[in-house]
VEXDO-967299 format. One line per field, with one value per residue: residue number from 1; x, y, z of N, C-alpha, C in turn; residue in one letter. Coordinates in Angstrom, 3 decimals, always signed. Example, Ala and Ser with C-alpha at 12.3 -4.5 7.8 and 13.67 -1.06 7.14 Angstrom:
2
seq = 1 | 2
nu = +13.190 | +12.850
nv = -5.690 | -2.250
nw = +7.800 | +7.080
cau = +12.300 | +13.670
cav = -4.500 | -1.060
caw = +7.800 | +7.140
cu = +13.200 | +12.900
cv = -3.300 | +0.030
cw = +7.800 | +7.870
type = a | s
//
This chain:
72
seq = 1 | 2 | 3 | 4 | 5 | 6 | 7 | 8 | 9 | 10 | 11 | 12 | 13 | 14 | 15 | 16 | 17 | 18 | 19 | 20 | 21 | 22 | 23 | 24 | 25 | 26 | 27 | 28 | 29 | 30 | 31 | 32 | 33 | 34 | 35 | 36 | 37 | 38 | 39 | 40 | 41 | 42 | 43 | 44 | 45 | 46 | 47 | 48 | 49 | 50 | 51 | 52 | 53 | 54 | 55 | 56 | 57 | 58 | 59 | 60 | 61 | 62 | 63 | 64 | 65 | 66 | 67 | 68 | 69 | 70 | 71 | 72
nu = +81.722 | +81.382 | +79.462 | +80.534 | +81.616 | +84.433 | +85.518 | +84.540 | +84.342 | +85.315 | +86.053 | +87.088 | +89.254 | +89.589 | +88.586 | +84.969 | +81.922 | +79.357 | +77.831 | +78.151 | +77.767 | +75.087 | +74.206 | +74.912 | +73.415 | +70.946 | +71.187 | +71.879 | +69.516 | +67.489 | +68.570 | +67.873 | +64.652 | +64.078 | +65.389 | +63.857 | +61.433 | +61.684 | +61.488 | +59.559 | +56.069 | +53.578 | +52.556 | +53.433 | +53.144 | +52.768 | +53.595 | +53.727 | +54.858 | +54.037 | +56.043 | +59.537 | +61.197 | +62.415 | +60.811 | +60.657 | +59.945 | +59.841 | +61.296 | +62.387 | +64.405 | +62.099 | +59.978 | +58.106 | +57.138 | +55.711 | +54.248 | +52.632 | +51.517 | +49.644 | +48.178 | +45.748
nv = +146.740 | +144.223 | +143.366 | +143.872 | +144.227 | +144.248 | +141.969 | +139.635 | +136.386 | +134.707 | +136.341 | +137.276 | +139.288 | +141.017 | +144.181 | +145.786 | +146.327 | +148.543 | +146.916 | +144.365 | +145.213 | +145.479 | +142.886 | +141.731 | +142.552 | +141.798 | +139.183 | +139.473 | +140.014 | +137.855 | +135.827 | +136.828 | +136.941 | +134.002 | +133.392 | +134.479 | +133.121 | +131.026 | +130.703 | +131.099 | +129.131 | +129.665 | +132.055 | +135.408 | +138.550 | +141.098 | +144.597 | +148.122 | +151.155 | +154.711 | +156.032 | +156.448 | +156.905 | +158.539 | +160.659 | +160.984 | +159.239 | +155.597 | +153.725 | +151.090 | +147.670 | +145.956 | +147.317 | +146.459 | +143.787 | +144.908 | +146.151 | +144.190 | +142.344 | +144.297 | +144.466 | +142.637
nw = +58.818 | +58.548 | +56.687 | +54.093 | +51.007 | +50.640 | +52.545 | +51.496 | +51.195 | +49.028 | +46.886 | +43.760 | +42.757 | +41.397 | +40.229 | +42.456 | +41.093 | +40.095 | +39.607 | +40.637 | +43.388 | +43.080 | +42.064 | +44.789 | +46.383 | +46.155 | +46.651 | +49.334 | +50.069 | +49.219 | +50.906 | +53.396 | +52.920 | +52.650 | +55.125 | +56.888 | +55.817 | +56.279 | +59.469 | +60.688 | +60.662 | +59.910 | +58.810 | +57.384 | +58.855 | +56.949 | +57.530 | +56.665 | +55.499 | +53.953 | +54.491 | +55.508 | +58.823 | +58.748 | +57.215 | +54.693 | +51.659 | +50.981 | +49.496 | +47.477 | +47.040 | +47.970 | +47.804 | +45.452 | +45.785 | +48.031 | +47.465 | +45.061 | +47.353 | +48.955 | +46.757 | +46.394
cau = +82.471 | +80.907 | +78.751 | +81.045 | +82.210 | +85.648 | +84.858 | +83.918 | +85.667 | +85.190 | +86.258 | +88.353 | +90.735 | +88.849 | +87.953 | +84.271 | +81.798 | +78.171 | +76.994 | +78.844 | +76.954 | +73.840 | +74.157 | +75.508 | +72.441 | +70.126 | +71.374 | +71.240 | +67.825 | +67.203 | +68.694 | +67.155 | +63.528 | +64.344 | +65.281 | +62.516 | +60.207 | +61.961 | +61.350 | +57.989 | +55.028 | +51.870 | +52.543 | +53.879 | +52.427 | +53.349 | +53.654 | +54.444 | +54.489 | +54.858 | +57.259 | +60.540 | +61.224 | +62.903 | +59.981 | +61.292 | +59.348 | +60.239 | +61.932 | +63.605 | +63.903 | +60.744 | +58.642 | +57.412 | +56.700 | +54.710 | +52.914 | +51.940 | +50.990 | +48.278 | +46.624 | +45.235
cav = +146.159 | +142.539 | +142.950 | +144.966 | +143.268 | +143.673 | +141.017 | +138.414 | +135.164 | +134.136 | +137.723 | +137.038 | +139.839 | +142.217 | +145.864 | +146.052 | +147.366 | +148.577 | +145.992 | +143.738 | +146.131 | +145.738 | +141.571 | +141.212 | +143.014 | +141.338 | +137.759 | +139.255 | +140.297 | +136.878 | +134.701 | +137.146 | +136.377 | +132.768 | +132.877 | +134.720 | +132.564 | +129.476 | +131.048 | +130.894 | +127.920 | +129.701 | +133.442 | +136.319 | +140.091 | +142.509 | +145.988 | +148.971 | +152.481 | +155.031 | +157.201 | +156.124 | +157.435 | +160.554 | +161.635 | +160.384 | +158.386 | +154.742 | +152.822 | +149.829 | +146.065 | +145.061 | +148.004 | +145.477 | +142.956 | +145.033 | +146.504 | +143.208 | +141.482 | +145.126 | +145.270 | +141.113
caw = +57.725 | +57.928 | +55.560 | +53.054 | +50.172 | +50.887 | +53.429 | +51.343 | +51.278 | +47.168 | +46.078 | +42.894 | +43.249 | +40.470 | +40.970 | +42.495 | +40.280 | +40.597 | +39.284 | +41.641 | +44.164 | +43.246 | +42.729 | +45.930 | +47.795 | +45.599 | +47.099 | +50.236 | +50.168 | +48.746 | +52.081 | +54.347 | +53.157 | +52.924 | +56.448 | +57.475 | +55.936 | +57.229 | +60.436 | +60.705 | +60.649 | +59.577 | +58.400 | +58.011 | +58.876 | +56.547 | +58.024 | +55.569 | +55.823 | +52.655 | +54.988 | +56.362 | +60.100 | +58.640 | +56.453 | +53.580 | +50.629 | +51.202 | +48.231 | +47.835 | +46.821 | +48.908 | +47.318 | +44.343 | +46.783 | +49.162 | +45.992 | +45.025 | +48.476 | +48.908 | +45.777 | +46.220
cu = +82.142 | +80.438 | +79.596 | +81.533 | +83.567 | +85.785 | +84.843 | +84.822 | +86.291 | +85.538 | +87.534 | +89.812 | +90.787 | +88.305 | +86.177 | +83.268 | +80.661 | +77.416 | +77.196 | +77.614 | +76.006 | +73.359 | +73.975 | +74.413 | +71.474 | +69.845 | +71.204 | +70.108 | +67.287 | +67.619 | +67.745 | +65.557 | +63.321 | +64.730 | +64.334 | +61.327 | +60.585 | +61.871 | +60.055 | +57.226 | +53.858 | +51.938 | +52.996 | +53.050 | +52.849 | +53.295 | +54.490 | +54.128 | +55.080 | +56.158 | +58.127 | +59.968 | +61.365 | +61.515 | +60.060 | +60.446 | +60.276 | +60.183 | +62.889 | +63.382 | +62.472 | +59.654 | +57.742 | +56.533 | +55.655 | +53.656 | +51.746 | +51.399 | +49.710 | +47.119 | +46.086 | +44.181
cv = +144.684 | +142.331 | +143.427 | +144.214 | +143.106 | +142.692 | +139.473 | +137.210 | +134.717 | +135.217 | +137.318 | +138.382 | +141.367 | +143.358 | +145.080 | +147.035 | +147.533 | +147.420 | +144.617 | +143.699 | +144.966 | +143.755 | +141.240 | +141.636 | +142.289 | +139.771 | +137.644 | +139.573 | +138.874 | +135.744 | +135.289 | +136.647 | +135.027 | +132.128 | +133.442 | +133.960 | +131.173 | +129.390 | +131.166 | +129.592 | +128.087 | +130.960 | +134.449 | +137.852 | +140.808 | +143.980 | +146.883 | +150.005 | +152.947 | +155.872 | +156.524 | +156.692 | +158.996 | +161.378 | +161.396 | +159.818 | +156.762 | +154.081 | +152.201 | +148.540 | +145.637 | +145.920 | +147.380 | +144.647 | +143.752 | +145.820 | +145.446 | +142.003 | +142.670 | +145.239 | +143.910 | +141.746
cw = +57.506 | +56.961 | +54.349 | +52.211 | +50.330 | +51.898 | +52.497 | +50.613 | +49.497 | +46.313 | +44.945 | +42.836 | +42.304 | +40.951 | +41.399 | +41.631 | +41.181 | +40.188 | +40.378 | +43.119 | +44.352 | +42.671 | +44.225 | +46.966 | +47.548 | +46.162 | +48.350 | +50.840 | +50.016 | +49.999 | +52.590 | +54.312 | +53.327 | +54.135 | +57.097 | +57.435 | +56.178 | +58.716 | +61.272 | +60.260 | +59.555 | +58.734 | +58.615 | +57.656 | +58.016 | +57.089 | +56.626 | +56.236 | +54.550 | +53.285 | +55.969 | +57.578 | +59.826 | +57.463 | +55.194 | +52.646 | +50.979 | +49.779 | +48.345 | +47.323 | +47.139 | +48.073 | +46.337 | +45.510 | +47.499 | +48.478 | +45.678 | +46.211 | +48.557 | +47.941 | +45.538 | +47.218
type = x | x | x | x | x | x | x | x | x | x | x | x | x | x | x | x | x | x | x | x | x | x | x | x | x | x | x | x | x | x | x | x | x | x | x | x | x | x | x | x | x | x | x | x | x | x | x | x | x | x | x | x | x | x | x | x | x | x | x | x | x | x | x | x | x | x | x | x | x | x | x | x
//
């Protein structure tokens, strides 16, 4: 539940929408690489795979990104 929006300190008091949602992952996709790449000096590895663990097709935020870091 940490991460869950009901959690979050600035919540005005308004239903949750999807859109809400799909801000709110968007920002934290947006620290996380920002601390990743404040975390580092020189570079970072990309690793991909097209198949989750479960077998799956892998999709998601990052899939643009790791589109455009392979085809350079």
């Amino acid at each position: 539940m940490f991460g869950a929006p009901l959690m979050v300190s600035d919540w005005s008091g308004r239903s949750w929408t999807a859109s809400d949602t799909l801000d709110a992952d968007q920002h934290r996709l947006q620290r996380q690489v920002r601390d990743l790449l404040g975390r580092v000096s020189d570079r970072v590895y990309l690793c991909h795979s097209d198949l989750a663990t479960n077998g799956q097709e892998q999709t998601g935020p990052l899939l643009t990104l790791v589109n455009a870091a392979t085809s350079h």
